[in-house]
Backbone as CSV, one residue per row, in Angstrom:
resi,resn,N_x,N_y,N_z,CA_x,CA_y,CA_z,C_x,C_y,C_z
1,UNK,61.925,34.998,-5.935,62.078,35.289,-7.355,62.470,34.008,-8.066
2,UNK,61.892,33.819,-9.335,62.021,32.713,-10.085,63.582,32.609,-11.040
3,UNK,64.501,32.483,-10.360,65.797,32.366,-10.661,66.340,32.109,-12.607
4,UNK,65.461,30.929,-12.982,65.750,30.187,-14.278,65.125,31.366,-14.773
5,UNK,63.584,31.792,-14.645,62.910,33.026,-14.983,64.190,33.990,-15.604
6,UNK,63.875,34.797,-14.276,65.389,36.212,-14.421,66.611,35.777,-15.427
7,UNK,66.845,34.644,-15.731,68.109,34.513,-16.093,67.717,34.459,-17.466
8,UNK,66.794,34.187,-18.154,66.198,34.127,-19.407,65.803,35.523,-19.446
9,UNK,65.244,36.353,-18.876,64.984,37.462,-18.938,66.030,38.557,-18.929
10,UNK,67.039,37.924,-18.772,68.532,38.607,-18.491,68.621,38.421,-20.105
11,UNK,68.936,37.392,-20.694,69.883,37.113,-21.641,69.068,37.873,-22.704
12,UNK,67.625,37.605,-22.722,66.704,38.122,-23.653,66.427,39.256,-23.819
13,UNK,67.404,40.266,-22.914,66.905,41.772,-23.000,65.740,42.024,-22.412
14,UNK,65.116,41.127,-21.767,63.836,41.805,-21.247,63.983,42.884,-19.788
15,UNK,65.152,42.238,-19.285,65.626,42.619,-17.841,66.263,44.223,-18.001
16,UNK,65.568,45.301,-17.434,66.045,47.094,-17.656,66.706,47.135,-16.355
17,UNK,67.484,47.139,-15.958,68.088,46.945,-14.583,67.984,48.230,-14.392
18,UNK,67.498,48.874,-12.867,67.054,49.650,-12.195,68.423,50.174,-10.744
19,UNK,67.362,50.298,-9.797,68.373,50.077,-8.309,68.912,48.594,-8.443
20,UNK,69.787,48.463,-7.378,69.801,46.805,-7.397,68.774,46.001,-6.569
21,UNK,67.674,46.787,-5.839,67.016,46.142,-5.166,65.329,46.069,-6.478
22,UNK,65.197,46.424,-7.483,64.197,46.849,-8.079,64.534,46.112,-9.424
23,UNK,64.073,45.287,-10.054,63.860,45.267,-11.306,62.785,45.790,-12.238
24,UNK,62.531,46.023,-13.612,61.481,46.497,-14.456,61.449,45.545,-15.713
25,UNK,60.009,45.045,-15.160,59.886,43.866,-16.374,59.083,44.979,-17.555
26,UNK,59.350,44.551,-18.562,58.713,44.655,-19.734,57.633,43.738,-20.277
27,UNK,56.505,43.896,-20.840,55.509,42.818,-20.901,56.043,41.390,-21.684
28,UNK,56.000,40.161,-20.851,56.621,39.480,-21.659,55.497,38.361,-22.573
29,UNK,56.449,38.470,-23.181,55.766,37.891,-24.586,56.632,36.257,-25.175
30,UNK,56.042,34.955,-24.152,56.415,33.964,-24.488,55.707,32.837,-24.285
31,UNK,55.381,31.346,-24.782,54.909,30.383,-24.414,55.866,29.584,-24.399
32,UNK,54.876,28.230,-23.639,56.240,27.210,-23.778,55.632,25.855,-23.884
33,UNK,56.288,24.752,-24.531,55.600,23.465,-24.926,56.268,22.643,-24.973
34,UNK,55.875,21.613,-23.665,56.322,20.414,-23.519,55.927,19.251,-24.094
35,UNK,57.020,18.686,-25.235,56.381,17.593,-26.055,57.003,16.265,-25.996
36,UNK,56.374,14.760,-25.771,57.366,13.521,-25.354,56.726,13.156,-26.284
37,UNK,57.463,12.062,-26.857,56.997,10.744,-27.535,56.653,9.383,-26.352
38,UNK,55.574,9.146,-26.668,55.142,7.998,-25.519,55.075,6.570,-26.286
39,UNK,55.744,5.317,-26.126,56.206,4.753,-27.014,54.833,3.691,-26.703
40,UNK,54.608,3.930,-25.225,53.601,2.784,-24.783,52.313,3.303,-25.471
41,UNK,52.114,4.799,-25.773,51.006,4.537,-26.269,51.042,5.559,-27.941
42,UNK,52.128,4.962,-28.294,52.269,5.170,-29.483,51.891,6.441,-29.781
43,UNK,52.326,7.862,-29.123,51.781,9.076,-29.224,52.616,9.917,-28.940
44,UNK,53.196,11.233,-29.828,53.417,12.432,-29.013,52.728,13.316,-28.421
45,UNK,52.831,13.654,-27.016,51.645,14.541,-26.287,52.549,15.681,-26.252
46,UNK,51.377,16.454,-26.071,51.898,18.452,-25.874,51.136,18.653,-24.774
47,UNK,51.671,19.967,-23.991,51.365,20.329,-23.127,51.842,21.615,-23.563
48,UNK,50.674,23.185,-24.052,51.301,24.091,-24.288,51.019,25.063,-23.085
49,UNK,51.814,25.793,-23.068,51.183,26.645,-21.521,51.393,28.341,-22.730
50,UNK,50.315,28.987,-22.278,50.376,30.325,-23.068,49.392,31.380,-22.685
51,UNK,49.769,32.544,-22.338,49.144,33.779,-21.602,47.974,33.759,-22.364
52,UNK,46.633,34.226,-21.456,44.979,34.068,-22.078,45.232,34.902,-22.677
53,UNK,45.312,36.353,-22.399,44.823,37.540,-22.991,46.037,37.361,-24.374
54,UNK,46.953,36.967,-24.194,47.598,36.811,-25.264,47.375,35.921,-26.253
55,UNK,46.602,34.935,-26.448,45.940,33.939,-26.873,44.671,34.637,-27.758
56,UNK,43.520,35.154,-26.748,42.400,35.601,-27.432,43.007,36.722,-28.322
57,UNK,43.860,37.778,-28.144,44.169,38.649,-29.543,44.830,37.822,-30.309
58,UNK,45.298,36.510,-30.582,45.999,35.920,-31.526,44.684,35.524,-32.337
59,UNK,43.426,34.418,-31.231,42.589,34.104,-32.364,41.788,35.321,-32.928
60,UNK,41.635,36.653,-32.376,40.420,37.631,-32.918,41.656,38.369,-34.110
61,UNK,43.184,38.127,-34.066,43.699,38.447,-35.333,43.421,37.628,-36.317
62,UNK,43.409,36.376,-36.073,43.078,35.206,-36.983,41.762,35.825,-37.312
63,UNK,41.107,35.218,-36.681,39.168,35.924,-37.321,38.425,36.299,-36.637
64,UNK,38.886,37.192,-36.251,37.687,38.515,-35.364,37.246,37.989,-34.787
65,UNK,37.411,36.861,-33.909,36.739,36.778,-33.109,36.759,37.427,-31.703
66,UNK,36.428,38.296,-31.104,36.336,38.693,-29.799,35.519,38.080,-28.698
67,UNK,35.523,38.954,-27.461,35.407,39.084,-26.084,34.969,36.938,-25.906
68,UNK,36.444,36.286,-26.281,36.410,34.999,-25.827,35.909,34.722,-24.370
69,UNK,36.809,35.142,-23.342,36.873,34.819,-22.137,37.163,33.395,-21.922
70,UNK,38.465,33.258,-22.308,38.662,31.628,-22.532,39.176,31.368,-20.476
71,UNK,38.621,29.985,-20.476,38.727,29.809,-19.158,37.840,30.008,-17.687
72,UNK,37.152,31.146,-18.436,35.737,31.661,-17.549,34.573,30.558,-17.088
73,UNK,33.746,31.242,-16.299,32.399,30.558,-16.770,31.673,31.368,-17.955
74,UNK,32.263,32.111,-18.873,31.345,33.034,-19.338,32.435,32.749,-20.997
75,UNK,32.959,31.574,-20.750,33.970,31.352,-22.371,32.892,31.119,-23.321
76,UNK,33.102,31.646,-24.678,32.320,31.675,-25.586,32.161,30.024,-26.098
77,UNK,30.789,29.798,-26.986,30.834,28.223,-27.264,31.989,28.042,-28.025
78,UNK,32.779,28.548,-29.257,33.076,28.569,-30.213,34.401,28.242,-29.556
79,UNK,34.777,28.807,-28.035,36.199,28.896,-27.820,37.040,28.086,-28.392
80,UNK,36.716,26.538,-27.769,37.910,25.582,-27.922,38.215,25.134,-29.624
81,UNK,37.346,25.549,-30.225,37.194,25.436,-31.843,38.531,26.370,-32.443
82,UNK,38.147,27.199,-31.567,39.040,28.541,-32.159,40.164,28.126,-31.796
83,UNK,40.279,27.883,-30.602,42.146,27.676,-30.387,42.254,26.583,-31.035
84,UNK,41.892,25.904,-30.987,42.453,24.404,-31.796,42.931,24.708,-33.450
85,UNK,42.004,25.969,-33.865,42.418,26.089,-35.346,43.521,27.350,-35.352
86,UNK,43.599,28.174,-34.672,44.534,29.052,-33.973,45.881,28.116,-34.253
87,UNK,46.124,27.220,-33.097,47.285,26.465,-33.159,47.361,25.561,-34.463
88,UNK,46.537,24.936,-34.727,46.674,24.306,-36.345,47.448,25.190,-37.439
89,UNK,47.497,26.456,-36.969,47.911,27.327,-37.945,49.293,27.443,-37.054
90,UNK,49.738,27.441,-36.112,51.314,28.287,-35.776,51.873,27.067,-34.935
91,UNK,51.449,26.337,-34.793,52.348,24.801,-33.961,51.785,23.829,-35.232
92,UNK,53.160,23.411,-35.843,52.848,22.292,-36.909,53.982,21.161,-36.869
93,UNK,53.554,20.360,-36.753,54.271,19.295,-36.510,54.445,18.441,-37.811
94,UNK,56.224,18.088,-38.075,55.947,16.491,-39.579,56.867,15.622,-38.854
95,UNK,56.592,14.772,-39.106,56.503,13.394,-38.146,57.333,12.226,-39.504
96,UNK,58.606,12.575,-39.522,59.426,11.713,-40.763,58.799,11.326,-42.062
97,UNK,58.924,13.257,-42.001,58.650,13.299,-43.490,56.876,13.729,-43.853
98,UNK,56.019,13.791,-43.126,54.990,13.641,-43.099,54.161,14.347,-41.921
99,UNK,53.305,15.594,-42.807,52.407,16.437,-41.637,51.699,15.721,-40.889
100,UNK,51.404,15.892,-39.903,50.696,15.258,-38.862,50.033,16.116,-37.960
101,UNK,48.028,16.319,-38.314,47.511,17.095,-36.994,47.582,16.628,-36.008
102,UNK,46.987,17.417,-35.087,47.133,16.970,-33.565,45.186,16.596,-33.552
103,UNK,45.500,16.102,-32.091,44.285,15.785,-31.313,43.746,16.650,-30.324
104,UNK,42.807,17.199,-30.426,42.751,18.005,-28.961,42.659,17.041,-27.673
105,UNK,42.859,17.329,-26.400,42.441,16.663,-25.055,41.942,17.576,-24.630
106,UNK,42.675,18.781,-23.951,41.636,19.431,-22.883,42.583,20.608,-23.009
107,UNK,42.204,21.578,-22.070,42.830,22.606,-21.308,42.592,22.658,-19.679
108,UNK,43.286,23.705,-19.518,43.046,24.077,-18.072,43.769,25.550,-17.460
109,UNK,43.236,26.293,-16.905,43.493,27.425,-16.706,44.453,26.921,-15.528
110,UNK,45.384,28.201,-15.712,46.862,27.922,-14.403,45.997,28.576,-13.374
111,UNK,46.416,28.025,-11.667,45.587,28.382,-10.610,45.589,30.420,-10.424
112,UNK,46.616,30.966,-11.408,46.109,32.444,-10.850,45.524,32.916,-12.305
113,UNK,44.145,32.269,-13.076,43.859,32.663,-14.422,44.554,33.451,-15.409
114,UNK,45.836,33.898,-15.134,46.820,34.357,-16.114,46.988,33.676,-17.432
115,UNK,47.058,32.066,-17.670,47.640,31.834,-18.906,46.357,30.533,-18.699
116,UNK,47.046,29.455,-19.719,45.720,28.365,-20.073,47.082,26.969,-19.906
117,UNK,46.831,25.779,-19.736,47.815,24.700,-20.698,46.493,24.308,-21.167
118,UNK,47.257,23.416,-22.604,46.070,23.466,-23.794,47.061,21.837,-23.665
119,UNK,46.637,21.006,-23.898,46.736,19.353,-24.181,46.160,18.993,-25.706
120,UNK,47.844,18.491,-26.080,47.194,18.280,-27.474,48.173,16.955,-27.517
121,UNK,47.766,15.865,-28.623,48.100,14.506,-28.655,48.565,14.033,-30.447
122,UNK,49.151,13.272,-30.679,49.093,12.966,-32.283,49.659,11.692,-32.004
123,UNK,48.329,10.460,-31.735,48.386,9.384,-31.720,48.623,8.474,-33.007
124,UNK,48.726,7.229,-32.938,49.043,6.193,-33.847,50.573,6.126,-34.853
125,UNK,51.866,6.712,-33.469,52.852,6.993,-34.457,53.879,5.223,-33.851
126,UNK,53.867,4.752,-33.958,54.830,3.569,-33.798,56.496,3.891,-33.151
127,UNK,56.806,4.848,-34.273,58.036,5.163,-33.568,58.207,6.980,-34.391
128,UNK,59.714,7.341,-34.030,60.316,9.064,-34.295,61.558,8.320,-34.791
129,UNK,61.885,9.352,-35.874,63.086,9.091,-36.026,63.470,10.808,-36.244
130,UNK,62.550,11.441,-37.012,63.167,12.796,-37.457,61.541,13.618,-37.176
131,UNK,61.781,14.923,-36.425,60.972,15.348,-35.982,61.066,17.165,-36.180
132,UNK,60.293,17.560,-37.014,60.492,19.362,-37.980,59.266,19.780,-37.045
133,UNK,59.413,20.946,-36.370,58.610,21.463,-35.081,58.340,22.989,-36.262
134,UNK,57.332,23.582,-36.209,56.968,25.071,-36.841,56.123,25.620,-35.520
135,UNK,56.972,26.511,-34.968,56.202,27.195,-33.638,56.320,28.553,-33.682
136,UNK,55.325,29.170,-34.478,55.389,30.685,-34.340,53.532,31.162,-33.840
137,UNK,53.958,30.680,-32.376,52.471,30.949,-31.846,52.433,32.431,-31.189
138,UNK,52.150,33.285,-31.667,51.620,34.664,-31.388,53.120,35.828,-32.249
139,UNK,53.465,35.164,-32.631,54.474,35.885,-33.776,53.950,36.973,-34.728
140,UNK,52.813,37.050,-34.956,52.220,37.692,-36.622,51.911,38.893,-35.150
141,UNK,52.017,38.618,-33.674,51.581,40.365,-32.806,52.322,40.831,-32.509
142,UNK,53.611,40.195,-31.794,54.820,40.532,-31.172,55.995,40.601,-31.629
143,UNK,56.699,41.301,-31.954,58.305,41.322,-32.996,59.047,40.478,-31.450
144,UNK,58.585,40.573,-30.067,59.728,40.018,-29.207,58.816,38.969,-28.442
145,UNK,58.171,37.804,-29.812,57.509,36.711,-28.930,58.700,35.831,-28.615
146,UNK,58.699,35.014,-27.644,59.570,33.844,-28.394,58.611,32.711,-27.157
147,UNK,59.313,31.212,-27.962,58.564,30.187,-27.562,59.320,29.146,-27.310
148,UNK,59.404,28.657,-26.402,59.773,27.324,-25.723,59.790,26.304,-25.840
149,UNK,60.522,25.397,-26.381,59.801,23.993,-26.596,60.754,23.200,-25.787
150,UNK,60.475,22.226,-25.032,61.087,21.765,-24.120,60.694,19.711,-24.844
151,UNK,61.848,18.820,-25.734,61.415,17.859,-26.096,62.108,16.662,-25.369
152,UNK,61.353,15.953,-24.711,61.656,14.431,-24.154,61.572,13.488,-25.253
153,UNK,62.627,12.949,-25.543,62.944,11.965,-26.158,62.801,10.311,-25.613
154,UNK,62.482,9.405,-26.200,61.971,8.263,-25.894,63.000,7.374,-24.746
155,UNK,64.367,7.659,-24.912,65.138,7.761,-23.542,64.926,8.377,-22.445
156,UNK,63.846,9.282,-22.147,64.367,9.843,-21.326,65.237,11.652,-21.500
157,UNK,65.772,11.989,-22.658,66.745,12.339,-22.810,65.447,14.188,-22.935
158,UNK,66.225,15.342,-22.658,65.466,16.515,-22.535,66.217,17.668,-23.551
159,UNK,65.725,18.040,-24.326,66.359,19.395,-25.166,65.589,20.534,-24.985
160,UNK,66.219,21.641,-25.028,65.254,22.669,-25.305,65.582,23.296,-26.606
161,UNK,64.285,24.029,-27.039,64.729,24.818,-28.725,63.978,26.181,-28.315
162,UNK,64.345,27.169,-28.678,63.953,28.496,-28.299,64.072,29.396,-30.041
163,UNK,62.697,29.385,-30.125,62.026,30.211,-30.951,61.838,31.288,-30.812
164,UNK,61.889,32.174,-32.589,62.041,33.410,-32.471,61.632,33.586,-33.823
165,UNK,60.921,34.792,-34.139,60.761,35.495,-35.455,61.617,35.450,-36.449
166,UNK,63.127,35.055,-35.974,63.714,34.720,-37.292,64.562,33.138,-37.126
167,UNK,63.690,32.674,-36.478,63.699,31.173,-36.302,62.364,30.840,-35.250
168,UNK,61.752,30.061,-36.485,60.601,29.490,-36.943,60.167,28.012,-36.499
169,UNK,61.492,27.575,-37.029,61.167,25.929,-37.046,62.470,25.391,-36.928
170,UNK,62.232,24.141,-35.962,63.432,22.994,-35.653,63.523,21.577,-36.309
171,UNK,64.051,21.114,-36.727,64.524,19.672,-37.111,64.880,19.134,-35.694
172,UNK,64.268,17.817,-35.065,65.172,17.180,-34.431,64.984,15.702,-35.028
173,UNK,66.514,15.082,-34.342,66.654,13.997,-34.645,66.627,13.030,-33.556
174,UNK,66.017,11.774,-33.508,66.117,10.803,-32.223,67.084,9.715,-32.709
């Protein structure tokens, strides 16, 4: 059992405690996104990790789009279009003082096709000083999404910020 898992699932109410040998998960409803500033190449990279099937009803709420099959051999052409404008809309990044899109790189399905990581980049930044995160990715389906952001700072240094429907967005400072 995934220890850090359960213990987030503890605090979050997701955990219905049963026998003591039995737990009962409830469907969970979270992503998570690892973001560094890379000084050598003048870029913050993302790494978002986020459940498929939970993904394709976010973009077919956005615009109808259906039966994606993101990750398949059978993913629609349109897919990576869609998520990219999907997230353009609920991961927004301002970069001291100033919006800043991202770049796509790639994706890749996790080895048991459950979720996707999606690679996204926002090159040509020199340096961070003040950094406003807007992460309400699958929020407009779930009243109990929440989202992860896990930020490496140019030291080295690791925070986490944990998003929720009635927190939206983070300020950090380097």
């Amino acid at each position: 059992m995934n220890l850090p898992l359960l213990l987030i699932g503890v605090i979050a109410g997701w955990w219905i405690p049963g026998e003591f040998s039995e737990a009962t998960f409830h469907d969970l409803h979270i992503s998570k996104t690892e973001l560094a500033y890379n000084p050598e190449d003048q870029a913050i990279q993302m790494s978002l990790h986020i459940f498929t099937d939970d993904l394709e009803r976010g973009i077919e709420a956005m615009n109808g789009a259906t039966d994606l099959k993101i990750s398949t051999e059978h993913e629609k052409e349109e897919a990576t279009q869609w998520i990219y404008d999907y997230l353009s809309t609920h991961l927004q990044l301002t970069i001291d003082g100033e919006r800043r899109a991202f770049d796509w790189v790639g994706k890749e399905p996790t080895p048991d096709y459950q979720a996707v990581w999606i690679y996204l980049e926002i090159p040509g930044i020199p340096a961070v000083q003040d950094l406003e995160v807007r992460y309400d990715v699958l929020m407009e389906l779930y009243d109990d999404q929440r989202n992860i952001l896990m930020v490496m700072d140019p030291q080295g240094k690791r925070t986490y910020h944990l998003f929720e429907p009635k927190q939206k967005t983070v300020e950090i400072h380097f």
